[in-house]
C-alpha positions in Angstrom: 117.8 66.3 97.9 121.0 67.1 100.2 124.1 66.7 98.5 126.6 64.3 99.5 128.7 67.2 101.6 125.5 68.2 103.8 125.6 66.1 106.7 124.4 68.3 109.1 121.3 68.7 110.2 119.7 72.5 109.4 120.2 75.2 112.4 117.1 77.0 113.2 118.5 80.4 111.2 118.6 78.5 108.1 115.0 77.1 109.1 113.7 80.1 110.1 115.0 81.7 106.9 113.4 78.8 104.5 110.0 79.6 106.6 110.6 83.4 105.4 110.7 82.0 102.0 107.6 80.1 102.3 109.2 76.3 102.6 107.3 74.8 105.0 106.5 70.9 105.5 103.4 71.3 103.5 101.0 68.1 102.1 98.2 69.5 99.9 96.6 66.1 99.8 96.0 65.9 103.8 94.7 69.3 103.3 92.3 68.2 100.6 91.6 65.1 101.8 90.2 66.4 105.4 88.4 68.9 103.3 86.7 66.2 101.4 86.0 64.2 104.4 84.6 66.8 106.4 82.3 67.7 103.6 81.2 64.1 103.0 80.3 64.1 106.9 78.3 67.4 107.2 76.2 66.6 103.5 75.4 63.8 105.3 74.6 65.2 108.6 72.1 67.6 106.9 70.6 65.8 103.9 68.2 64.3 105.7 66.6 67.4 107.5 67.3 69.4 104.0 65.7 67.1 101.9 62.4 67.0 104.4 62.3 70.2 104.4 62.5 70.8 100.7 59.9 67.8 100.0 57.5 69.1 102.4 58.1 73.1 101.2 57.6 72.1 97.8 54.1 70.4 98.5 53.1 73.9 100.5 54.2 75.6 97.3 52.1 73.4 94.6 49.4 73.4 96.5 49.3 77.1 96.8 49.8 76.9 93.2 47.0 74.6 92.8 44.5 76.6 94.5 45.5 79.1 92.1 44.7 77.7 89.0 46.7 76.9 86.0 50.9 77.4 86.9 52.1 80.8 85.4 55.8 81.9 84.0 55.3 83.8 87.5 54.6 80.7 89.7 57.0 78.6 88.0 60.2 81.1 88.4 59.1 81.3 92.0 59.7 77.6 92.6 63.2 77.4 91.4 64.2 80.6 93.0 62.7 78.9 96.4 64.3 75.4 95.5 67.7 77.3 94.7 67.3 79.5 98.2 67.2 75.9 99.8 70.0 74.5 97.9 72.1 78.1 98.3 71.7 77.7 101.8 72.9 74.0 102.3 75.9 74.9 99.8 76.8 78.2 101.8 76.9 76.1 105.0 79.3 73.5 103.4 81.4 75.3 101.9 81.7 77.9 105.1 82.7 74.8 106.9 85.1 73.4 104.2 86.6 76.9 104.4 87.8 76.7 108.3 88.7 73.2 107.5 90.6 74.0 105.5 92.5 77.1 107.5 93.3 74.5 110.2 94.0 71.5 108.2 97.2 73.6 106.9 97.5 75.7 110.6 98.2 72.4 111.6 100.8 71.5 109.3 103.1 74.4 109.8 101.3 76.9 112.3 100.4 80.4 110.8 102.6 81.8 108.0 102.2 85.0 106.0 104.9 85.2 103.2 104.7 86.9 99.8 108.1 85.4 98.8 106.6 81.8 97.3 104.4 84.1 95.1 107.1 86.0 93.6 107.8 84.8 89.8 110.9 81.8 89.6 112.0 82.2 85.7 113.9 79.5 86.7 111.1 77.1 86.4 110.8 78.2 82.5 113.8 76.5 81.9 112.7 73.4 79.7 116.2 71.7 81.0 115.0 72.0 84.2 111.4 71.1 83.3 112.5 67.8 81.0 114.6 66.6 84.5 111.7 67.1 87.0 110.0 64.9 84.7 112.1 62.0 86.0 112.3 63.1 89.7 111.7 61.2 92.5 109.1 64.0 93.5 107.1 62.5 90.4 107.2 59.3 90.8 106.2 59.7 94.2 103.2 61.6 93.1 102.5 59.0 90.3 102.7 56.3 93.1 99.6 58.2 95.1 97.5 58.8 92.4 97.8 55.1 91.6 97.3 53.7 95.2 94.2 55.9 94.9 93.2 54.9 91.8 93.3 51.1 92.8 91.8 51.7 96.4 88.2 54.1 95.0 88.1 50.7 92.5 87.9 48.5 95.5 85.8 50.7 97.2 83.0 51.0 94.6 83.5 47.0 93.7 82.9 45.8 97.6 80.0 48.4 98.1 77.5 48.1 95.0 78.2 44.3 95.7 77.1 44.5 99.4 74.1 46.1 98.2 73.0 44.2 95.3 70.3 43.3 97.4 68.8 46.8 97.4 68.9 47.4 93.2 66.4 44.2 93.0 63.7 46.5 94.5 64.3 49.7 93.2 61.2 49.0 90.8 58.7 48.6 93.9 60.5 51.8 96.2 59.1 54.6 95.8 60.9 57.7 94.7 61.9 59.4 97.7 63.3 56.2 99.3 64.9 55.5 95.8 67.1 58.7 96.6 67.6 57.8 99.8 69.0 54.5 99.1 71.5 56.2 96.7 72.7 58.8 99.1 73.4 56.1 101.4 75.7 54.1 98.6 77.2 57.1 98.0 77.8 57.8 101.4 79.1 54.8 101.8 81.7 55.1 99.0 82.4 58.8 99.9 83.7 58.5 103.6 85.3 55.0 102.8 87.4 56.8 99.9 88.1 60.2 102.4 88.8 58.3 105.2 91.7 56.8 102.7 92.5 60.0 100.9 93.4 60.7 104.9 95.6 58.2 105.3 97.3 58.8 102.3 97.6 62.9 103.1 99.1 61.7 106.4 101.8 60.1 104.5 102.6 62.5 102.3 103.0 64.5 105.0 105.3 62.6 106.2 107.4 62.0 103.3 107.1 66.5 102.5 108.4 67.0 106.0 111.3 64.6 105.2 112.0 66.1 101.9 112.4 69.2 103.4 114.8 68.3 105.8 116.6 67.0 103.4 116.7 69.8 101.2 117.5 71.6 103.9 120.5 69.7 105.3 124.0 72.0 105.6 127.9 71.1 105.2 130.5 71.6 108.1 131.7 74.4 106.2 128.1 76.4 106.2 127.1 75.5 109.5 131.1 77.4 110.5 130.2 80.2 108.1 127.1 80.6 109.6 128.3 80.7 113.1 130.9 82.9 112.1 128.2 85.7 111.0 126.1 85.1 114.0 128.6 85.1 116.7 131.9 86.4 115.4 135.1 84.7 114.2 135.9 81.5 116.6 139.6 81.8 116.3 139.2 86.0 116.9 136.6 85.6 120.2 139.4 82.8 121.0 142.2 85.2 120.8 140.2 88.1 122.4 139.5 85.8 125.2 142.8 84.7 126.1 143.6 88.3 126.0 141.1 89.4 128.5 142.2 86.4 130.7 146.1 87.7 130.5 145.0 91.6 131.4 142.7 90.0 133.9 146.0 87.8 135.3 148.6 90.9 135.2 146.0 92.8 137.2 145.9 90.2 139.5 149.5 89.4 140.0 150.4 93.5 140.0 147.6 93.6 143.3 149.3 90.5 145.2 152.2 93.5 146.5 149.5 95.3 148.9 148.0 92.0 150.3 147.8 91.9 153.7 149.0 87.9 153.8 148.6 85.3 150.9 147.4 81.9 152.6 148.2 78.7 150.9 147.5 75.1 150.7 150.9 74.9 150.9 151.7 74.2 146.9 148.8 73.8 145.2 146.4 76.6 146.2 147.6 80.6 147.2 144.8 83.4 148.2 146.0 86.3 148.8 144.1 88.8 151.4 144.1 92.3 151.6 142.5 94.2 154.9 142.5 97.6 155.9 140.4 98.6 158.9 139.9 102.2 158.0 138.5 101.4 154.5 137.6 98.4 154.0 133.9 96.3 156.0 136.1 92.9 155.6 139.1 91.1 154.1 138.8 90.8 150.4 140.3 88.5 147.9 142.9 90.0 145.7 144.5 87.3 144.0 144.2 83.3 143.7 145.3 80.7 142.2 145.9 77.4 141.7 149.3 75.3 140.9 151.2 77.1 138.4 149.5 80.8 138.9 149.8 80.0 143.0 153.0 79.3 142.4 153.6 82.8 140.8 151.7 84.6 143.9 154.0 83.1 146.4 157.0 84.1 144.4 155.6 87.7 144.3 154.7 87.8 147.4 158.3 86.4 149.1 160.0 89.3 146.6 157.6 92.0 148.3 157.7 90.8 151.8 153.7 89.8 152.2 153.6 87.0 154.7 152.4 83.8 153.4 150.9 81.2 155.9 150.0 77.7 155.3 145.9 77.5 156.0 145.0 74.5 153.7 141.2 74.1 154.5 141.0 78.2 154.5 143.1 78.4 151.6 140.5 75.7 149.9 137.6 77.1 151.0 138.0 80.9 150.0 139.2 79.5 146.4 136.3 77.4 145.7 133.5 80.3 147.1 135.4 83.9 147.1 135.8 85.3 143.5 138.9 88.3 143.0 137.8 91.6 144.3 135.0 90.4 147.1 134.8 90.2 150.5 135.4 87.7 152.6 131.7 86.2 153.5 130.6 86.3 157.4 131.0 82.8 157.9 134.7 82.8 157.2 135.0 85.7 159.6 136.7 83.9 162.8 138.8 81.9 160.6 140.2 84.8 158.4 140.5 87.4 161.4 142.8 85.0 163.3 145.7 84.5 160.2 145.3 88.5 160.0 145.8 88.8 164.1 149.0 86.3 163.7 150.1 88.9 161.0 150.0 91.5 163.1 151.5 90.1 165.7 154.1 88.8 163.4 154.9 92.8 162.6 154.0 93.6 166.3 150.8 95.4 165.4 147.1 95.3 166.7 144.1 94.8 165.2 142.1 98.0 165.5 
């Protein structure tokens, strides 16, 4: 169980590291149980056909005996090594198709998982300490609960379904043998898919509760879940500091370029862009510098100390903040727009646009 500290739910590192280990949300009963189910199904499906077969090879093989003479040691071995070839061949089948059951019944509990690290020895669990406490676990008592439910529920079973057919044990003595065994498959049948279909139910459940444990167990504190990001991405408080650095180096930069802007458009206070064009380099205007309140407050200041012209342009000075980042062109769109505050520039320094 999660201590009282681990509140937070698991990240998928620590999940995918408890998968490593092998703890997965596992119910051996709903394994079992589908197994047994299954199996109860296809014995069913082929008894009839099996057991047709086997009556009707058997009276092939007396008879052959028959004409024969007196049975031999010979004759007799052959039967049961035929009877056994039929019974090997119903078994292989069932148990082939318990096996694949049983592949996907787990498959379907926690997907495909190869893992040697559940099968490496725990001398932990030696510890009678240890052992004397799991006796009182919750995990026990859990257990002790299902195996009672199950208990009680095959009772009920077998009480309601020899009492249903108490009708068909008054004739036994006037049925003949093969219906005799028919009848009893049929009871047991009965019983059999009435107690899987429950084992089911009951695997589906433990399920359940496994898949809970396991979250529980693998619940973290604030502390790990910080630790943990710590070793996966780096130190918050470093990446924090290295950040505001790069945003600083990344602001001087900026501030040292707004000296060779052409002009520095504004909004008046609140946004500042500042341009730079040169027609011999240079396809179109490109951003330099921007800001907004406090940092376009700085590029005006730089750019009165400097002598860059700044003209008020607030839907130009808007628009080139929100779409133009520092260091691109001016897109084609704001051409017309951009080229006249340049041309009133110029003309303000009595120059032509080449």
């Amino acid at each position: 169980m999660a201590k009282p500290e681990q509140t937070e739910k698991a990240t998928p590192k620590r999940r995918e590291e408890a998968r490593g280990r092998g703890q997965v949300p596992r119910s051996s009963e709903l394994a079992g149980s589908v197994i047994f189910l299954v199996t109860v199904f296809v014995m069913h499906a082929l008894f009839a056909g099996t057991f047709a077969s086997m009556e009707s090879g058997l009276r092939a093989y007396f008879a052959k005996v028959a004409l024969h003479g007196d049975p031999t040691f010979s004759s007799v071995w052959g039967f049961f090594v035929q009877a056994g070839a039929w019974a090997g061949l119903g078994l292989g089948v069932i148990f082939a198709i318990a096996f694949f059951v049983g592949i996907l019944a787990n498959v379907a509990q926690f997907g495909f998982l190869f893992t040697g690290k559940s099968l490496v020895p725990s001398f932990g669990k030696l510890n009678p300490l240890t052992g004397f406490q799991n006796i009182f676990s919750k995990r026990i008592a859990v257990n002790l609960g299902k195996q009672l439910i199950k208990l009680f529920a095959v009772a009920i079973i077998i009480f309601t379904s020899i009492r249903a057919n108490l009708g068909l044990f008054a004739v036994l003595g006037q049925t003949s043998p093969a219906d005799v065994i028919g009848m009893t498959f049929d009871l047991i049948y009965d019983i059999a898919w009435k107690f899987g279909l429950l084992l089911v139910i009951v695997g589906i459940l433990d399920y359940v509760y496994e898949r809970w444990q396991l979250e529980e167990n693998l619940k973290m504190s604030k502390n790990e879940v910080k630790d943990e990001y710590r070793q996966s991405e780096g130190n918050p408080e470093a990446k924090g500091a290295i950040k505001r650095r790069q945003r600083e180096s990344a602001r001087r930069r900026m501030m040292q370029a707004v000296p060779r802007a052409t002009v520095v458009v504004t909004n008046p206070t609140h946004f500042a862009v500042a341009l730079e064009w040169d027609e011999m380099k240079m396809e179109a205007p490109v951003v330099t510098a921007k800001g907004a309140d406090l940092v376009a407050k700085r590029i005006r200041d730089i750019a009165r100390e400097h002598g860059v012209p700044i003209l008020e342009n607030p839907p130009l000075a808007r628009t080139l903040y929100d779409r133009v980042e520092l260091d691109q062109a001016v897109p084609p769109n704001l051409y017309a727009a951009v080229a006249q505050v340049i041309a009133f520039v110029y003309k303000l320094k009595r120059k032509t646009i080449a």
